[in-house]
C-alpha positions in Angstrom: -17.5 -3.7 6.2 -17.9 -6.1 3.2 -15.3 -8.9 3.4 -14.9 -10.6 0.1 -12.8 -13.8 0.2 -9.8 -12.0 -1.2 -10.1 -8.3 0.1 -11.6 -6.1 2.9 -14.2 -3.6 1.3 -15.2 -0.7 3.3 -17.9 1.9 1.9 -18.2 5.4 3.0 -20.2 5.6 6.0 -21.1 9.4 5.6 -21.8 10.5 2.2 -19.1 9.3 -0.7 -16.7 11.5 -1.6 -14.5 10.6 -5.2 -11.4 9.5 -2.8 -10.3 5.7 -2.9 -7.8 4.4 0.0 -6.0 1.3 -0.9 -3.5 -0.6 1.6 -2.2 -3.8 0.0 0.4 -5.0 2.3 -1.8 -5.2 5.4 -2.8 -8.1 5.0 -1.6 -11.6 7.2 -3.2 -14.5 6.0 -3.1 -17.6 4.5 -5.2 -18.8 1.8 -5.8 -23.2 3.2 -4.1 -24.4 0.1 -0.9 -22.7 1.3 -1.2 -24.4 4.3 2.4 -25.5 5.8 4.2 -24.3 3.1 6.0 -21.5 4.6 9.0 -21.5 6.6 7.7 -21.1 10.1 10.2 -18.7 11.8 9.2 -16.2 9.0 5.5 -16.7 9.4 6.4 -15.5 13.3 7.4 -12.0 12.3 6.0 -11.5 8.4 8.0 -8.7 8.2 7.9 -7.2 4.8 4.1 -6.5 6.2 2.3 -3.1 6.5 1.1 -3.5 10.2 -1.9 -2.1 11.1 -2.4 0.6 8.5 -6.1 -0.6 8.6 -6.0 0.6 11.9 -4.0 4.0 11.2 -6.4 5.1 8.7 -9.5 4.1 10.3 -11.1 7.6 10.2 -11.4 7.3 6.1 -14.6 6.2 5.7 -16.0 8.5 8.3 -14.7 11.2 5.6 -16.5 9.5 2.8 -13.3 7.8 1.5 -14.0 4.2 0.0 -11.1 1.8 1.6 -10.0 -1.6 -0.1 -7.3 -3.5 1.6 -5.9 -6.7 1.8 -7.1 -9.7 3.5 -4.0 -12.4 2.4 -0.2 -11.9 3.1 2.3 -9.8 0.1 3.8 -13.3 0.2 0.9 -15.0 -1.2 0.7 -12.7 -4.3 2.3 -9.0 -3.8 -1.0 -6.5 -5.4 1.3 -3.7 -5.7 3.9 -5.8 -8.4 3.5 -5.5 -11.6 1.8 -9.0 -13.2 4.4 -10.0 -15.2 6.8 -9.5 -12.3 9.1 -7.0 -14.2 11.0 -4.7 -11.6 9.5 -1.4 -11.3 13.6 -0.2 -9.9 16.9 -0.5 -11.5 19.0 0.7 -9.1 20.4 -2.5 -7.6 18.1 -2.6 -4.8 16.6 -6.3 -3.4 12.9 -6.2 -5.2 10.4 -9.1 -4.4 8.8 -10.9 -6.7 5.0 -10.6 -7.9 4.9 -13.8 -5.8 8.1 -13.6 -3.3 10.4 -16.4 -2.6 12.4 -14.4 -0.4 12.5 -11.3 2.0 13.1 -7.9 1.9 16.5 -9.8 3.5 17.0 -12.1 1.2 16.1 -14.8 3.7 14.3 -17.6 2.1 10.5 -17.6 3.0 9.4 -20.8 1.9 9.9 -24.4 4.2 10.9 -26.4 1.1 11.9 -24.9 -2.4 9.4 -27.5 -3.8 6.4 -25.3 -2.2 8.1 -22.6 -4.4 5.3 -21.5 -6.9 6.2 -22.1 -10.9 4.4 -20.2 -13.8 1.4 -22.4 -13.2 0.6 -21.9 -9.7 1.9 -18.1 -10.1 -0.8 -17.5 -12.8 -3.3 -19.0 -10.6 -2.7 -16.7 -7.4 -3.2 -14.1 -10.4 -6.7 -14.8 -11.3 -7.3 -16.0 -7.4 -6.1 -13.1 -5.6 -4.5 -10.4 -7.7 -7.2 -9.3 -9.9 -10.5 -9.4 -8.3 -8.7 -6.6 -5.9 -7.7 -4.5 -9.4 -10.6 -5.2 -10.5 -12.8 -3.9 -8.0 -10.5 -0.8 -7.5 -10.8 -0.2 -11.0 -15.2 -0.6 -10.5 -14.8 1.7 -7.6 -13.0 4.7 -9.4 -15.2 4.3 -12.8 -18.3 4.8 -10.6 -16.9 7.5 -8.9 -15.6 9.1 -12.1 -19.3 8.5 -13.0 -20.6 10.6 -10.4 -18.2 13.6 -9.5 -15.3 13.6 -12.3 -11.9 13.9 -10.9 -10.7 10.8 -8.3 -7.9 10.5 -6.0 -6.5 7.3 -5.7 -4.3 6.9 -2.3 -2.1 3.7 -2.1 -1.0 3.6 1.5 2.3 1.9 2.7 4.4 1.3 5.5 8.3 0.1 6.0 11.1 -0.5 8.5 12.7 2.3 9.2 16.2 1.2 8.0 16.5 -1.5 5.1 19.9 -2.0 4.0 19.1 -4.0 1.3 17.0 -1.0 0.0 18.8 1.8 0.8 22.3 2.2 3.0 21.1 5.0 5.5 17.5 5.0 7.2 14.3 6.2 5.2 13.0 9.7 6.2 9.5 10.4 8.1 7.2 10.5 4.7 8.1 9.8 1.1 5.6 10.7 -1.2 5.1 8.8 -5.0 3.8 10.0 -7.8 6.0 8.3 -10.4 8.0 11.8 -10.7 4.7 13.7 -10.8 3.1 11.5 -13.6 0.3 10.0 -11.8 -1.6 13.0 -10.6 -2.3 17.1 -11.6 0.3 19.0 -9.6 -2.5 20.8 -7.1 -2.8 17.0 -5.8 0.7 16.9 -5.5 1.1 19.7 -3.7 -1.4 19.9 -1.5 -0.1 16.4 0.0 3.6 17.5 0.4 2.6 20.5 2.3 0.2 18.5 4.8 3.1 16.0 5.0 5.4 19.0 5.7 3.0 21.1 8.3 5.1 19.4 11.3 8.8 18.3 11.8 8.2 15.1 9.8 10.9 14.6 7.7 9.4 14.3 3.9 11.2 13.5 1.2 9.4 13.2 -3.2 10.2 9.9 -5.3 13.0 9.0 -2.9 13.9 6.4 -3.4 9.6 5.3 -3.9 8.3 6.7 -6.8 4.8 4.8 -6.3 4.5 1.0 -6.6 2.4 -0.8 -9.6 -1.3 0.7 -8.2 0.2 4.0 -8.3 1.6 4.0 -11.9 -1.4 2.2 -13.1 -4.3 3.3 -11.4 -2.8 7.2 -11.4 -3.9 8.6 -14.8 -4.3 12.7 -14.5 -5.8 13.3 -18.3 -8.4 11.0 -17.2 -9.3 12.7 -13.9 -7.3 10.1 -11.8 -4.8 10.9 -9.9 -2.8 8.6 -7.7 -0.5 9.1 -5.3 1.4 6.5 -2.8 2.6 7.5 0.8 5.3 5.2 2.5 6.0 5.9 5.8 8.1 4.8 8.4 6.9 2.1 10.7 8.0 3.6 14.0 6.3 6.5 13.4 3.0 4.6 14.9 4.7 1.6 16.4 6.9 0.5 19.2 8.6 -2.5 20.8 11.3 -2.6 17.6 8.4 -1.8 15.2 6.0 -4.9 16.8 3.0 -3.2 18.0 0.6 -0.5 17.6 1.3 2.2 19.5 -1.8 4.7 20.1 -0.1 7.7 21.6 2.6 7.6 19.1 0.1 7.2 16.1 -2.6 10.0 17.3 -0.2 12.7 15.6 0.3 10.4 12.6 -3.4 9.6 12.4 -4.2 13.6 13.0 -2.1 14.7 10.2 -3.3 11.9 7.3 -6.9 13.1 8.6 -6.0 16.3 7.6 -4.3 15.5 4.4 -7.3 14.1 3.1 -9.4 16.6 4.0 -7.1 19.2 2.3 -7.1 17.1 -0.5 -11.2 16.6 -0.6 -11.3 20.3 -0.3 -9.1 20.6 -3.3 -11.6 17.9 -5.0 
């Protein structure tokens, strides 16, 4: 594994196939300069985090799928926002910031509001954090374009399972996004809802995620990319109230995602 300062880089360790894996909310540290600056009861449970989807999709690279995922906290800079911090929703729902302030709660997240970062610091985490991992995504699927044509692009996420300041009623199993079927050719599409749907996982299409900032930017079908986002629900693979990787619960999990992406590579 190559470990930049900003990311995690994982190449293929059997022979590449045109499939990146991105998981940007993984991540749970703290660049030094942030140092003491956030409040401390949050930084016990960071828990608009993605825990251990790292771990969950560890068998990627064993299928030739390059992974990229995050090394520093959502509350540092969120990768899946759009850079100019414009709402990807309009629906009323609580939407963090590129660079949060608060929760998915609405409970502040900084010790002092003078840590709070202005347009200065905010452009700085940009150029820092946010866009060598772009970047480099964006190296990975031009080289892969290069060499076989059509890429899939797979933005992995996770989420409490209820989140009322999301949604009233608790999220289903899976939710596919694909930006309403924008962001990739319909075979991809397809071939991922019925892998989702070959159990008694609840599944559910662009609701209420559509597919974050990578999805809708990264997915691009006319030019062979084609993105898709999977949210899922965090006890699926975890237990103690969503605290801890749970290895009997996530062998199912992990067995189906393993087979999505081959079904999906096939299709490739």
């Amino acid at each position: 594994m190559a470990v930049d300062s900003h990311y995690n880089l994982i190449r293929p360790s059997a022979g590449a196939v045109p499939f990146v894996l991105s998981i940007p909310h993984c991540g749970t540290e703290f660049p030094d300069e942030l140092s003491g600056h956030f409040d401390p009861e949050s930084l016990s449970r960071l828990d608009d985090t993605d825990w251990y989807l790292d771990q969950l999709y560890d068998f990627a690279a064993e299928m030739g799928v390059t992974v990229i995922y995050a090394k520093y906290s959502r509350w540092v800079i969120d990768l899946n926002r759009e850079p100019g911090s414009r709402p990807l929703y309009d629906d009323g729902r609580i939407i963090t910031a590129l660079c949060p302030t608060t929760d998915f709660d609405g409970k502040e997240i900084y010790s002092n509001k003078a840590f709070e970062p202005d347009q200065t610091e905010i452009a700085r985490r940009l150029e820092r954090y946010y866009y060598p991992y772009h970047r480099k995504i964006d190296e990975i699927i031009n080289s892969l374009k290069t060499t076989f044509g059509d890429v899939i692009f797979w933005d992995a996420h996770s989420i409490r399972r209820l989140v009322k300041t999301i949604q009233p009623v608790p999220f289903p199993d899976f939710i596919l996004g694909n930006n309403d079927r924008q962001t990739a050719a319909d075979i991809y599409i397809n071939t991922a809802l019925e892998a989702l749907a070959s159990s008694d996982w609840s599944v559910s299409h662009n609701d209420p995620f559509k597919g974050g900032y990578l999805t809708r930017s990264k997915g691009n079908p006319a030019g062979k990319v084609h993105a898709l986002q999977l949210e899922m629900s965090k006890d699926l693979y975890m237990s103690g109230e969503e605290t801890r990787y749970d290895i009997e619960k996530a062998r199912p999990i992990k067995s189906m995602l393993k087979s999505a992406f081959g079904d999906l590579i096939s299709v490739l």
